[in-house]
N, C-alpha and C positions, 0 to 999 in steps of 0.2 A: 344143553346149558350147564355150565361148570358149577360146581357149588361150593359157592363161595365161604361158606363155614361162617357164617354174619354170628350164628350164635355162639359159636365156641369163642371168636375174637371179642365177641363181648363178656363174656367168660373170666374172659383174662382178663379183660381191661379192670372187672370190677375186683378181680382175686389180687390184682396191682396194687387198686389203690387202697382197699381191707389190711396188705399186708404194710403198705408205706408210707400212709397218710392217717394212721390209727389214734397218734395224739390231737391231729385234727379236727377228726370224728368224734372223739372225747371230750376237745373243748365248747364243740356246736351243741353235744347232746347235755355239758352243764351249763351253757348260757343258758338253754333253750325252758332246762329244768327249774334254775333261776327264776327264769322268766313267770313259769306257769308257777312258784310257789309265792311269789311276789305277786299276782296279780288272785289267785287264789287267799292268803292272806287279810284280801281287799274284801272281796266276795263273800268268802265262807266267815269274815269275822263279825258279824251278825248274827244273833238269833233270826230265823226264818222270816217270823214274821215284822220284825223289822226291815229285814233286809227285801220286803214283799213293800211297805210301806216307802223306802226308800224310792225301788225301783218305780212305782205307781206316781211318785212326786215327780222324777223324770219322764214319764210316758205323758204327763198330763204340762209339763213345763215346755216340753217342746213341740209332741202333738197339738197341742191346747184345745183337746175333744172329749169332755168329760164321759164320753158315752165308749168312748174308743178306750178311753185308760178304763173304765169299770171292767169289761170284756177282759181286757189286758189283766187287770188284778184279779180275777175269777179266774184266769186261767193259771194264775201263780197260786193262786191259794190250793187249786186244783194237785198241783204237782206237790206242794207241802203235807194233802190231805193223801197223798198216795206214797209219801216215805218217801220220795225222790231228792230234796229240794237240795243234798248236797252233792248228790251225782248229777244236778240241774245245774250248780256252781261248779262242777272240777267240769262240765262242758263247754262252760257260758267261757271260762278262763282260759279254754284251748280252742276254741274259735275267737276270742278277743286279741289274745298271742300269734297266733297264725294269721287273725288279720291285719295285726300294726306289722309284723316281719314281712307278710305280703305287697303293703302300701309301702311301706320304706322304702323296698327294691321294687317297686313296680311303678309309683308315681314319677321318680328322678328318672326311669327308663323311659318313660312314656314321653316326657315333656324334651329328655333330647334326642329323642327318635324322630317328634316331630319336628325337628330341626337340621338330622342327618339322613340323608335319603340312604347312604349303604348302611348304614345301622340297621334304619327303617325294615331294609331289603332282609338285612341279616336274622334279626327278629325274627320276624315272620312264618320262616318254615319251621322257627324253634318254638315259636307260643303253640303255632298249630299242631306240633307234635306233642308240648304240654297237654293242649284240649283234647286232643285225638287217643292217644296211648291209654289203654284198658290200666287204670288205677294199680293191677294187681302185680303190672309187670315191674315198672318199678318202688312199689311196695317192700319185695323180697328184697332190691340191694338196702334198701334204705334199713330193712332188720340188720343185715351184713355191717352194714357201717354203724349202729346206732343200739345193736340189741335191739330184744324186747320193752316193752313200758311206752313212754309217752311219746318222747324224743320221736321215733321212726313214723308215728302217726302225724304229732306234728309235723314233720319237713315231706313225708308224702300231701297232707291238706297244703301246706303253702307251695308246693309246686301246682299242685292243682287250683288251688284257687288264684296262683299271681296272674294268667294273663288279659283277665278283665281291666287291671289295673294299667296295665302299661297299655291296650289296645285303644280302652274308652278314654285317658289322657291324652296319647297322641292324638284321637280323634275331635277330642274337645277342643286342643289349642290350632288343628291346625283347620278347622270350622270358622273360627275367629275371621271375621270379615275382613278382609286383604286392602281394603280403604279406610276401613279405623285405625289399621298398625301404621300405612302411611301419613294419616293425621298426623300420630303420634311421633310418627321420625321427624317429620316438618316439623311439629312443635320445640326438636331437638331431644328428644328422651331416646336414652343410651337402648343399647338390646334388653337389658337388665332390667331398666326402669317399664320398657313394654310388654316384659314377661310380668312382671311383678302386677303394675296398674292396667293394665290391658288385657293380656293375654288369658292370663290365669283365671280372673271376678269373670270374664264372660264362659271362660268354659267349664266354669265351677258345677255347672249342672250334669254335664259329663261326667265329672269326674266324680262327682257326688254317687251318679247313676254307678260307676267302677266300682264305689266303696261296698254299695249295697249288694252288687254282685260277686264282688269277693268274700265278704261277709255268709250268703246264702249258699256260696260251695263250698267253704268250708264248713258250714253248717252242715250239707250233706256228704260230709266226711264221717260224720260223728263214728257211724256204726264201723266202716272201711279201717277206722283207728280200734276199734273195741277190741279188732279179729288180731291184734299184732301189740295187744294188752295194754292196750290207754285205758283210762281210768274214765269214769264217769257215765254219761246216758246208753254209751256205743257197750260199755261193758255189761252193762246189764241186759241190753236188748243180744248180744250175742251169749249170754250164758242161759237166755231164756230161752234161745231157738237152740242151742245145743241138748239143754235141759226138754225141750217140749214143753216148756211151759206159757201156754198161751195168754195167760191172762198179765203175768210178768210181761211177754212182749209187745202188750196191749197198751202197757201202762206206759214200758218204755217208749213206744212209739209217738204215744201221746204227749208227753212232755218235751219229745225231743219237736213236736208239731206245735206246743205251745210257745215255748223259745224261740222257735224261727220267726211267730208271726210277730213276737216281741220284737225281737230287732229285724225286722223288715220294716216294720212300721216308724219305730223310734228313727234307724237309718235315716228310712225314704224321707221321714218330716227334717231330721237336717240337712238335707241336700233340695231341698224345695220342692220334692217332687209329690206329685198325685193330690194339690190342693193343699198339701199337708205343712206351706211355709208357717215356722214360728213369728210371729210380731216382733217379738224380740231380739230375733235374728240382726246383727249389727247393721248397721246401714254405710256407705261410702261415705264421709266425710267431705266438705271442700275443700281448697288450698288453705282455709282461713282456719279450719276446723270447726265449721259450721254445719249447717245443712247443707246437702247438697243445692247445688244452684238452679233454679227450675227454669224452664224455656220459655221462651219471652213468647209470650202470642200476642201471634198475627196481627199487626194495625189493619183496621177495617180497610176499604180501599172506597176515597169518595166517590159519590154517583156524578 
């Protein structure tokens, strides 16, 4: 068997676009820095425990589980009581960031995949090489294009974490019962109006499920970012195993375990999953802008 040289050719491909495409790579790695200082801004401009009190008014406004938000705030006080709380915000802000860049290109992918079967087709062996590819491999270009710091960490977690997004969207709309979308044509509602009123509210739970699992790999990116000099819980838990110091990546471990189940939980309650729907959560409207309209039951049937 010939050999094909698959690594040298990508060699070049990557030394191609390092040398010609570098203003490129410049402008992705200042949106992206932008991004994480604007949303960090958000986060870190709090004192701790504010920004603990904060977070607990949210956990308890859309959980609505006063025994689940206490847990939740004992675990934050936790990471405040360990020095952590603003390597717990430069984390919280580079999985928040990686997960809106993930959803933006991953939802509008999803939704017309399920609509183009060669798309569909085309996707597929590209999300599975997404999921499949050992994180480390492309890692290295992503330092190449991007330097050291945040930038390279971030665009390695949003490749890894998008194809939840685009997979469980397609799957959500194209679940959608194939005699509810024909109602809807018979009723005269354009493609648009059956994406919008149809399509989308029923697969919402899907797609909700996508967010929370793009959400949780990026999350377990944190440390993968620390190694190629991101800032925050991944930095500390890699200078403590460099260092040997166990007790350092004890802690780090721990608060990067306390965050996850923070927004695993917050996520899943808005996406309706595991019991966890808010009350408040908006309701559908009628034509009138009413309640919605309730079904007429059943006239008895005389004996």
């Amino acid at each position: 068997m010939p050999d094909l040289h698959i690594g040298d050719i990508g060699e070049d491909v990557i030394n191609f676009l390092t040398d010609n495409l570098g203003p490129f790579f410049d402008g992705i790695k200042e949106a992206l820095n932008f991004l994480l200082r604007m949303v960090y801004n958000v986060l870190g401009g709090l004192p701790p425990v504010a920004m603990i009190i904060v977070l607990a008014v949210i956990a308890l406004l859309v959980t609505r589980q006063v025994v689940l938000t206490l847990v939740l705030t004992v675990g934050l006080l936790l990471i405040e009581s360990m020095d952590l709380w603003y390597e717990t915000m430069q984390t919280t802000t580079s999985v928040l960031v990686a997960t809106l860049v993930a959803l933006v290109i991953g939802i509008p992918l999803g939704i017309w995949s399920a609509f183009s079967s060669p798309l569909r087709a085309a996707l597929r062996p590209v999300l599975d090489l997404m999921q499949t590819l050992p994180v480390f491999v492309y890692l290295l270009p992503t330092i190449l294009f991007f330097g050291v710091g945040d930038a390279p960490g971030l665009v390695a977690t949003i490749v890894f974490a998008l194809p939840p997004a685009v997979r469980l969207t397609q799957l959500g709309i194209n679940q959608v019962d194939a005699e509810t979308v024909e109602a809807a044509e018979a009723f005269g509602a354009s493609r648009w109006e059956i994406l919008r009123e149809v399509q989308l509210p029923l697969a919402k739970e899907s797609i909700m499920t996508g967010v929370n699992q793009v959400i949780m790999l990026a999350l377990s990116m944190v440390v993968v970012a620390g190694l190629v000099g991101g800032s925050g819980l991944g930095g500390v838990v890699v200078n403590a195993v460099q260092g040997l110091q166990i007790g350092a990546s004890i802690e780090g471990g721990l608060a990067v375990v306390v965050i996850a189940i923070y927004l695993d939980r917050v996520s899943a309650a808005l996406g309706g999953q595991r019991g966890l729907a808010p009350s408040w959560w908006p309701k559908r409207l009628g034509r009138g802008g009413g309640a919605p309209a309730k079904t007429a039951e059943p006239e008895p049937i005389p004996a």
